[in-house]
C-alpha positions as CSV (number, residue, x, y, z in Angstrom):
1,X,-20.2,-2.0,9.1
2,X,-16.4,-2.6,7.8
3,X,-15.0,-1.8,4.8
4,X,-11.6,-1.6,3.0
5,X,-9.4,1.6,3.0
6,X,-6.1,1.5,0.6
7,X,-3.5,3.1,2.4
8,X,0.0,3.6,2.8
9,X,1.3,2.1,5.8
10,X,4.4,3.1,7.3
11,X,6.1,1.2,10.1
12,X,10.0,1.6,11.8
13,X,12.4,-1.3,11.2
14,X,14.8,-2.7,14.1
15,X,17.4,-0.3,12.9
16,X,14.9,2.7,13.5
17,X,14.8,3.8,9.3
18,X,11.2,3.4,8.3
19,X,9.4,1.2,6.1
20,X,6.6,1.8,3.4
21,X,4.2,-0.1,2.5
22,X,0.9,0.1,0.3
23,X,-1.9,-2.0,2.2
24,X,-5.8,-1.9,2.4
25,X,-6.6,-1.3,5.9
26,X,-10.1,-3.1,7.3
27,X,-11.8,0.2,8.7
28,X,-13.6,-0.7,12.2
29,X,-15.5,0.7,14.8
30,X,-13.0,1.5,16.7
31,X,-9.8,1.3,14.1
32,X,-8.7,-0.6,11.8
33,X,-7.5,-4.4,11.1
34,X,-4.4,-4.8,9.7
35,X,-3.9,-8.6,8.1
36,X,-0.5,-8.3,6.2
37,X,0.4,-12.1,4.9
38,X,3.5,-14.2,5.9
39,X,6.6,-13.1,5.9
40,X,6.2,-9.5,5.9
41,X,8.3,-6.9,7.2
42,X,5.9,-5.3,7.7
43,X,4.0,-7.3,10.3
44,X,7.7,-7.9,12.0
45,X,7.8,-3.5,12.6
46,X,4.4,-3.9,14.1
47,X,4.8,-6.7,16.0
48,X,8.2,-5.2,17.2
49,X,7.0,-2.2,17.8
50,X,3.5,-1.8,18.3
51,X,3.3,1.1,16.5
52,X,2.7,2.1,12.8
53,X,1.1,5.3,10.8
54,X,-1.7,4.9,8.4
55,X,-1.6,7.4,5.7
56,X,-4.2,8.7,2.7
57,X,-2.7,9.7,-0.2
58,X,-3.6,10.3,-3.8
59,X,-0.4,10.5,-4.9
60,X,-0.8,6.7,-7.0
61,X,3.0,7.1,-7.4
62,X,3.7,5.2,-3.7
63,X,1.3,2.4,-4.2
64,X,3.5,1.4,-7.3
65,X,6.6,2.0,-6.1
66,X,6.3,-0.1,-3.7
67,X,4.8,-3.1,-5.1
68,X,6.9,-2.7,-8.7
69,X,10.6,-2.2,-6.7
70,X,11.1,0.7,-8.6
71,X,10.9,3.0,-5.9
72,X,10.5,2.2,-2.4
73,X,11.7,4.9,-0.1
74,X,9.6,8.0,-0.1
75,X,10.1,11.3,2.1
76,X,8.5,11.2,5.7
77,X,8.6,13.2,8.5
78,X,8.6,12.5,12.6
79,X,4.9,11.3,13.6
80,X,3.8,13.4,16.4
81,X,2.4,10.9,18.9
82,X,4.2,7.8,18.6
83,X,7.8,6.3,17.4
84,X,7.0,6.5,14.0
85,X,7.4,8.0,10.6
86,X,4.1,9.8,8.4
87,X,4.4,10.0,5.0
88,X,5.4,13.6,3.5
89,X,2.9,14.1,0.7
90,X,0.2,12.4,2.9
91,X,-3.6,14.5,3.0
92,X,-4.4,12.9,6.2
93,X,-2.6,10.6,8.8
94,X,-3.6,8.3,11.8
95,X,-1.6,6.7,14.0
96,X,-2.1,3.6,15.6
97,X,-1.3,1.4,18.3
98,X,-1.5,-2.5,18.2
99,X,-4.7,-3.3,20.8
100,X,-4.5,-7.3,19.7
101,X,-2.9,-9.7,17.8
102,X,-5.3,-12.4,16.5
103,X,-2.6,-15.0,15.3
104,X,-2.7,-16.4,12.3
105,X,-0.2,-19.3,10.6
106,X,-0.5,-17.6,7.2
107,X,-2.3,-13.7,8.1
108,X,-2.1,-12.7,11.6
109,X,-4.9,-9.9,12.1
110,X,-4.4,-6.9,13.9
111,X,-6.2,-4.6,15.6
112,X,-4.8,-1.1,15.3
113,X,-6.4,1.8,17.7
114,X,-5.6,5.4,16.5
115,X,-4.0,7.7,18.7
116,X,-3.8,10.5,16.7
117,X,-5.4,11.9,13.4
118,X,-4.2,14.5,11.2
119,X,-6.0,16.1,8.1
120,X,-3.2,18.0,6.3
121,X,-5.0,18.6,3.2
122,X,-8.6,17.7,1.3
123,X,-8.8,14.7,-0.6
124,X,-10.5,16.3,-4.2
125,X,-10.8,12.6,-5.5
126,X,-9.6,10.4,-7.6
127,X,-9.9,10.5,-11.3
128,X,-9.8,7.3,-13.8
129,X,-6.7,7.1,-14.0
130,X,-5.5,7.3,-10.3
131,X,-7.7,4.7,-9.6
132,X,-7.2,1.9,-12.1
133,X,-2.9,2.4,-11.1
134,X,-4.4,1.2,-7.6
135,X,-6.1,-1.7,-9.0
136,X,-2.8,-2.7,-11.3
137,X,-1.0,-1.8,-8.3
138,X,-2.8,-4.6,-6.5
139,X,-2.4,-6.9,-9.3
140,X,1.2,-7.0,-9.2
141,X,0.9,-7.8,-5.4
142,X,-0.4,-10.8,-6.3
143,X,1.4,-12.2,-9.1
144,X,2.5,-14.7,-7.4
145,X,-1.0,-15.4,-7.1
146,X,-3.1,-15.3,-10.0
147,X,-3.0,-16.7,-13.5
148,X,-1.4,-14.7,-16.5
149,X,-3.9,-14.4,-18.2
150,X,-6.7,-12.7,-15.3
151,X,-3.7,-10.5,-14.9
152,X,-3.4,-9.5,-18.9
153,X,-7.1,-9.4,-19.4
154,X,-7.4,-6.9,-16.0
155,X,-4.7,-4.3,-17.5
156,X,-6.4,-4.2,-20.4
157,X,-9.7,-3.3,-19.2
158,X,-7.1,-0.7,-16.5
159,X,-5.4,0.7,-20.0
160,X,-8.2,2.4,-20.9
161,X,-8.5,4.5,-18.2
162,X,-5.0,5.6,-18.3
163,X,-5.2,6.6,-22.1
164,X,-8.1,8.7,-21.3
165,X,-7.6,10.6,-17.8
166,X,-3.9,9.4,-17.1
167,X,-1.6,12.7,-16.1
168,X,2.4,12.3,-16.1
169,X,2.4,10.8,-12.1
170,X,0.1,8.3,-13.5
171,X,1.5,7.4,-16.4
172,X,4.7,7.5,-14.6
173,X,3.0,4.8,-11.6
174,X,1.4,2.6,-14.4
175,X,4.8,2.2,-16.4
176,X,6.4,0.8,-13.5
177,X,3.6,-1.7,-12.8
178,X,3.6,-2.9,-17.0
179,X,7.4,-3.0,-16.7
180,X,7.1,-5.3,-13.1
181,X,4.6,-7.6,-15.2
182,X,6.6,-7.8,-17.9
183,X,9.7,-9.3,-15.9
184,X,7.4,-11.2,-14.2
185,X,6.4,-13.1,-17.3
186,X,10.2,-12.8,-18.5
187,X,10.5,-14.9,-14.8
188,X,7.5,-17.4,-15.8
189,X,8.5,-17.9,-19.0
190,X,12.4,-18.9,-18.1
191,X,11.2,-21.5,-15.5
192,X,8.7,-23.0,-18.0
């Protein structure tokens, strides 16, 4: 059985400084599948490389940075195994190695074998709050994507859930994502 993990994936550029990246890793029998889209940086580090880190974390904060612009570099440390970089703040860590590259025109597949895993801390769970900043979080992803109005309907039903469990790092992560929309729209209207 497979399933989707949301992670944080963090991968060296050419220059060596390291790249971070929210991304739902397919979990295997033997790994994981990593199927990031055309062009992508990235898939560029891993096919570089061969190498990346896959890291838990339930700090909501990175998955909106990332994907909103408003923050993108986040403290990591030295992976132990590997050339690589693992994500400070992460509860647990794997790193992988590239086995195969199934290409792909549009989403090359890759499967990723761990070499090392690491449990820094327990996961307690997610509340509301933390989770529905993952789902806008994956919105904004896609705007390119999906219609305005899936999006608005979406963070309307996600709102709630921040009103009602939301602490200030999610509140924090969930203005970033409304403020990304917003000049997304600003974007959409302009061209129109």
């Amino acid at each position: 059985m497979t399933f989707i993990r949301e992670t944080i994936v963090t991968s060296l550029n050419v220059d060596g400084t390291v790249h971070v990246a929210p991304m739902g890793a397919t979990v295997t029998e033997h790994g994981y599948i990593l199927a990031p889209f055309r062009p992508s940086r990235t898939l560029d580090n891993l096919l570089a490389t061969r190498h990346a880190v896959i890291n838990m974390t339930d700090d909501v904060r990175v998955y909106a940075g990332c994907v909103s612009g408003q923050r993108r570099h986040w403290p990591t440390q030295p992976a132990e195994r590997i050339r690589g970089a693992v994500l400070a703040g992460a509860l647990a860590h794997e790193e992988v190695e590239v086995a195969s590259v199934a290409e792909d025109a549009q989403r090359p597949r890759l499967d990723c074998r761990p070499v090392h895993r690491v449990n820094h801390r327990p996961f307690r769970g997610f509340n509301r709050a933390q989770a529905a900043v993952i789902e806008a979080a994956i919105l904004v992803s896609r705007l390119h994507l999906l219609p305005a109005d899936k999006i608005e309907r979406e963070m309307a039903y996600l709102s709630i859930a921040i009103e009602k469990t939301a602490g200030p790092e999610e509140r924090e992560a969930w203005g970033w994502l409304v403020d990304r929309i917003a000049e997304h729209n600003t974007g959409r209207e302009e061209r129109a």
